[in-house]
C-alpha positions in Angstrom: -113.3 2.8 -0.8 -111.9 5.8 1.7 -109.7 3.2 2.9 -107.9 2.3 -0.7 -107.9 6.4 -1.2 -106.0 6.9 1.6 -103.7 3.6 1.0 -103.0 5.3 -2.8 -102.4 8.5 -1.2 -99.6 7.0 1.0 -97.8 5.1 -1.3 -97.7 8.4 -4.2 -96.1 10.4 -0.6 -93.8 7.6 0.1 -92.6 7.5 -3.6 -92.7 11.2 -3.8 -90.4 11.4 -0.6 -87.8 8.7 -1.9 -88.0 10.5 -5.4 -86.6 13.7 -3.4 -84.4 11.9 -1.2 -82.8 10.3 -4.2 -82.6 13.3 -6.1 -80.8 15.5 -3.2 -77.1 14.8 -2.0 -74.5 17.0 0.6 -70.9 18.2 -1.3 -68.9 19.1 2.3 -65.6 21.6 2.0 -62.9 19.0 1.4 -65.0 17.1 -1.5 -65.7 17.6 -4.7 -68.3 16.0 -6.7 -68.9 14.6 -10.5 -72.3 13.9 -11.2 -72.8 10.8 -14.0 -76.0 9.9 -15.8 -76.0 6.3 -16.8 -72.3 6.2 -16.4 -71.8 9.4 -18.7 -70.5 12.5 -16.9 -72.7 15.2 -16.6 -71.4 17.7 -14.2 -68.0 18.7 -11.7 -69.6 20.3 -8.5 -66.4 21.9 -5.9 -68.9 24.2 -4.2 -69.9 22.8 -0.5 -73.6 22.7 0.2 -76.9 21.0 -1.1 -77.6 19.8 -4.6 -79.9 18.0 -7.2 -79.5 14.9 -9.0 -82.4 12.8 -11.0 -82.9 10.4 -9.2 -82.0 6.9 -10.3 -80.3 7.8 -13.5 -78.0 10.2 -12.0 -74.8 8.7 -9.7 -72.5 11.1 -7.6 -68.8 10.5 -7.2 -66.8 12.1 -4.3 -63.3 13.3 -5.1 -60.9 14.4 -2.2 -60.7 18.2 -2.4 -57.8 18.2 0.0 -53.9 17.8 -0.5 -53.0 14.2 -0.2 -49.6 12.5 0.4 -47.8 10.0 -1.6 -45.2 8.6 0.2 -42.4 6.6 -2.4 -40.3 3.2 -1.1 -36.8 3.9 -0.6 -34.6 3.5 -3.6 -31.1 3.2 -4.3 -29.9 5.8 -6.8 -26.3 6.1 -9.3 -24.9 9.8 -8.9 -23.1 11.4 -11.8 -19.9 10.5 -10.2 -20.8 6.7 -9.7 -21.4 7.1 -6.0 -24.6 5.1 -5.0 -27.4 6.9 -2.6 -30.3 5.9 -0.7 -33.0 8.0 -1.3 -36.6 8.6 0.6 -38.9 11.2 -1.2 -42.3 11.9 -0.9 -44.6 14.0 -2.2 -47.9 16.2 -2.1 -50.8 16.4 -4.6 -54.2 17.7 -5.1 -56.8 16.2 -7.5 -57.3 19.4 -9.3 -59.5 18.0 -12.6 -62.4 15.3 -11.1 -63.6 14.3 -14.7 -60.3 13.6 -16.0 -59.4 12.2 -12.5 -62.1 9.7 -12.7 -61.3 8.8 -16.2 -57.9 8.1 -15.7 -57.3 6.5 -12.5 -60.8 6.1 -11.0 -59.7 6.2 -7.4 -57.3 7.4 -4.8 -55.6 4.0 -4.8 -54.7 3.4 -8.6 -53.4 7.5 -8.7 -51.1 7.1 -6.1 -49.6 3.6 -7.8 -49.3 5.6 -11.1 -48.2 8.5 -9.3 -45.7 6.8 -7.0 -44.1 5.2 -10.7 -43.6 8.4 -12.0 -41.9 9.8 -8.9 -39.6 7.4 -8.8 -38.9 7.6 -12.6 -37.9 11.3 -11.7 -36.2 11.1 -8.9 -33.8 8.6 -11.0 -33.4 10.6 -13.7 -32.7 14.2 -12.4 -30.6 12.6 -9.5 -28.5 10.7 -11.9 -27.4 13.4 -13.7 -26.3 15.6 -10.5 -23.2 15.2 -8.5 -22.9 13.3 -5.0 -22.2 16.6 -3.2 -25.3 18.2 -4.9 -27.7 16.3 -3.8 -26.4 15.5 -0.3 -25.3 19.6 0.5 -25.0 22.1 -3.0 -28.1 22.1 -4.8 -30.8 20.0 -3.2 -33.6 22.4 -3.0 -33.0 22.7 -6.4 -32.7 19.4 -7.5 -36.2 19.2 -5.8 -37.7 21.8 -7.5 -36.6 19.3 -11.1 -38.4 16.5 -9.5 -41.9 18.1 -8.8 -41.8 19.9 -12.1 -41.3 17.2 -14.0 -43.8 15.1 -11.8 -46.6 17.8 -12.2 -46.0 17.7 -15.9 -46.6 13.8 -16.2 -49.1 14.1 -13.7 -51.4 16.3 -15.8 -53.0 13.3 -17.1 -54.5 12.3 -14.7 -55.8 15.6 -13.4 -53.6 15.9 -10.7 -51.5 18.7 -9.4 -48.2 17.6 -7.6 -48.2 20.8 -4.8 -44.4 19.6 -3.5 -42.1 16.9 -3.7 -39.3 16.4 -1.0 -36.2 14.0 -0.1 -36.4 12.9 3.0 -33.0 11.2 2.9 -29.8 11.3 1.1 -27.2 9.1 2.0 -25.0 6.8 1.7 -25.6 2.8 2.1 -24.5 1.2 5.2 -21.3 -0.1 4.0 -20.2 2.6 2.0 -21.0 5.3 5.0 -18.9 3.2 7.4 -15.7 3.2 4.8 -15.9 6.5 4.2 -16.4 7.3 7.8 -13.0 5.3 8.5 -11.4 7.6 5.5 -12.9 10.4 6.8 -11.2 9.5 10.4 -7.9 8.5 9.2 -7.5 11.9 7.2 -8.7 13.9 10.3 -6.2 12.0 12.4 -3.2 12.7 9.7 -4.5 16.4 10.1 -4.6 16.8 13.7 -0.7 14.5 13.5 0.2 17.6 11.3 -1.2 20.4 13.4 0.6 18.9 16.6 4.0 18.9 14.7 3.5 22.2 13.7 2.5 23.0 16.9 5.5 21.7 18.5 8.2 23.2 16.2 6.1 26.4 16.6 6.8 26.1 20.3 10.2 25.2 20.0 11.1 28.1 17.9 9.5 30.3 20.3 11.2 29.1 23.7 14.6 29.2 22.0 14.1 32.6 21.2 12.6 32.8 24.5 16.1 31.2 26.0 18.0 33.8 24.3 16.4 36.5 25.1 16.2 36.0 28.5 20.3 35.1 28.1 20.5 38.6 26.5 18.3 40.2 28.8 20.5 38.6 32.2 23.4 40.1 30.0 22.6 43.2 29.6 21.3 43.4 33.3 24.9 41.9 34.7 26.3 44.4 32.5 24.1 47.2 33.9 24.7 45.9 37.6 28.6 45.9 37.3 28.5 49.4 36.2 26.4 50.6 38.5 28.1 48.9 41.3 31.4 50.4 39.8 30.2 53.6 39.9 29.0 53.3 43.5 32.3 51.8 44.4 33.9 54.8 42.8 31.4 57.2 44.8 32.2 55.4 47.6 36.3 55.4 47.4 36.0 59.1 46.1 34.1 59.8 49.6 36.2 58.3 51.8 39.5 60.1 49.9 37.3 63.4 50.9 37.0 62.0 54.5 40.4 61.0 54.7 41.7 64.4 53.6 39.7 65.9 55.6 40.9 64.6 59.0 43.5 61.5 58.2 43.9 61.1 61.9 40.5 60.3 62.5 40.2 58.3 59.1 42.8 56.2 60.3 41.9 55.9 64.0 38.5 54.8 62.6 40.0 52.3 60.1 41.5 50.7 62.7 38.6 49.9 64.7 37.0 48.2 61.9 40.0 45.9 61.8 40.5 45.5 65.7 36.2 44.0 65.3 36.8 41.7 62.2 39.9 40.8 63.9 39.3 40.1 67.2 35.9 38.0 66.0 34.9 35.4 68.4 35.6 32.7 66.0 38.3 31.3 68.4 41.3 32.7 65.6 44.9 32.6 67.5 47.9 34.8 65.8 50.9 36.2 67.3 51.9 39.4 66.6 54.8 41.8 68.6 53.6 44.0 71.2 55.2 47.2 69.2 53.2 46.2 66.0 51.8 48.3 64.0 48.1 46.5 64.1 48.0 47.7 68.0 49.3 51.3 67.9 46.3 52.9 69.2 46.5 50.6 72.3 49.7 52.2 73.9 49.8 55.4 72.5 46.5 57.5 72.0 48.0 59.5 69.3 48.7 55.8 67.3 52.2 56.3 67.4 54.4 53.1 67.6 56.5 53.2 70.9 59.8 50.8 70.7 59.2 48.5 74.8 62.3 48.4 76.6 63.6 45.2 77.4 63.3 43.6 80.6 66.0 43.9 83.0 67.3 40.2 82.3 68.1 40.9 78.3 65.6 41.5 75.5 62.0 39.3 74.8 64.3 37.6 72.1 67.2 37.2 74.2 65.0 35.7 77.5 63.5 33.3 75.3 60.2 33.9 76.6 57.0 34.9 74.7 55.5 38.0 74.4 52.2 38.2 75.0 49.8 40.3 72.7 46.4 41.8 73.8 44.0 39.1 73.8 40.1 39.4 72.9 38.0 38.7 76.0 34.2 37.3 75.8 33.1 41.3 75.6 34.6 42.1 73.2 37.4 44.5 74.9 41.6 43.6 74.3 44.1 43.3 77.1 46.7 45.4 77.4 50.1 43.9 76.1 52.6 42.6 78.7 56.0 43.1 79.1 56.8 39.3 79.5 57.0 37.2 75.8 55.1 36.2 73.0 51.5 37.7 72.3 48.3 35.3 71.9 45.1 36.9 70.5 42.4 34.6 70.5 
């Protein structure tokens, strides 16, 4: 009898600690839950913590609290101006409405194939109607901002809340981006073809008026350089007129020297010249008077036939007196 007792007393705790165990269930921070009562929903639970349920008549689904990601298959898309892009968008979305969630999708699975139809059907439709330049450079972030507003708005219905849509990529296909890149090549090559001709009739321009400037410049500096040497060649006539009026004698004794050293150069030079010339007037006569020489006892120099000799340069430099015998040599 105590036995049964306590056997009865066992099984009620056992049932009375699966009863509470079935009727008590963890919502964590990045869930939400909807409570159901013989499939009929009861209650949307978002707070995080422990909570009641009946047991066995209620059922708890768990809805991801967090943002989830929806990533659409590339697509090919028709521009405005009949240019064809390849486009990779995804985008970001958070189960805001559980009941209406659960009702109209049921899981994460079926939302994000509904979900993935209707970005794709915008994508299409607001990147159709915008130019190739817009959505490649000019207005993408706001071309973007079309998409997830008229995402969200379809999205609605199933409880969802699209947080962002992006492209991810914008371009060309593979054969188009190579022909254009060719174009673009060729016209950068005709541009650089132009520059360089510009370039070089820039460059010719500028060394012809280079050339004649410096012509003009040489010009004008021969021109300067003539008069100055004029004028010094004027200075220099007027000072030796002053130095020659001055003391003639000496002015002309000097002169002479000057001549007897170009003349009498070592450059082996022969000339003949009469003893009584006037080239050789300071070598007789200290006063540079010309003396007439007497002829020899015989009959003159041109009657004798001989030569008469004329001073001849010697290795230093000095001149021989002139004999009274014939023809001069100077050497």
């Amino acid at each position: 009898m105590r036995k049964s007792i306590v056997g009865g007393l066992l099984v009620l705790l056992a049932i009375g600690l699966f009863a509470i165990y079935s009727s008590l269930f963890v919502v964590y921070q990045t869930e939400q839950a909807l409570v159901l009562r013989f499939g009929q929903p009861q209650r949307v639970i978002s707070e995080p913590g422990l909570h009641w349920k009946m047991p066995i008549a209620d059922q708890v689904v768990f809805v991801d609290k967090r943002i989830l990601a929806l990533d659409s298959p590339v697509q090919e898309v028709i521009a405005s101006d009949q240019k064809r892009l390849v486009v990779d968008a995804f985008a970001r979305y958070r189960i805001t409405d559980p009941l209406r969630f659960y009702q109209a999708a049921g899981s994460i699975a079926v939302a994000d194939s509904r979900l993935a139809t209707i970005l794709n059907s915008a994508v299409r439709r607001v990147l159709g109607e915008a130019t190739f330049l817009a959505v490649v450079r000019d207005q993408r972030q706001q071309l973007m901002s079309q998409i997830t507003q008229q995402v969200n708005r379809e999205a609605q219905g199933f409880g969802i809340s699209v947080v962002d849509v992006r492209i991810r990529r914008a371009d060309l296909p593979q054969a188009n981006s190579e022909a254009i890149f060719r174009r673009m090549q060729t016209e950068r090559e005709q541009e650089a073809s132009q520059i360089r001709a510009e370039g070089e009739e820039q460059a010719r321009r500028i060394r012809s008026r280079a050339d004649r400037d410096a012509i003009v410049i040489v010009a004008e500096a021969n021109r300067e350089s003539e008069e100055v040497r004029g004028d010094g060649d004027a200075q220099r006539a007027a000072i030796f007129a002053e130095a020659y009026s001055l003391d003639p004698e000496f002015f002309s004794f000097y002169r002479s020297l000057l001549a007897y050293d170009a003349a009498l150069s070592k450059d082996g030079t022969r000339f003949l010249l009469t003893p009584d010339s006037q080239f050789f007037r300071y070598f007789g006569n200290g006063s540079g008077t010309v003396q007439t020489a007497r002829p020899p006892a015989g009959g003159t120099a041109a009657e004798s036939g001989g030569p008469a000799v004329i001073p001849q340069a010697s290795a230093g430099g000095t001149t021989q007196a002139p004999s009274a015998t014939g023809t001069a040599l100077a050497q």
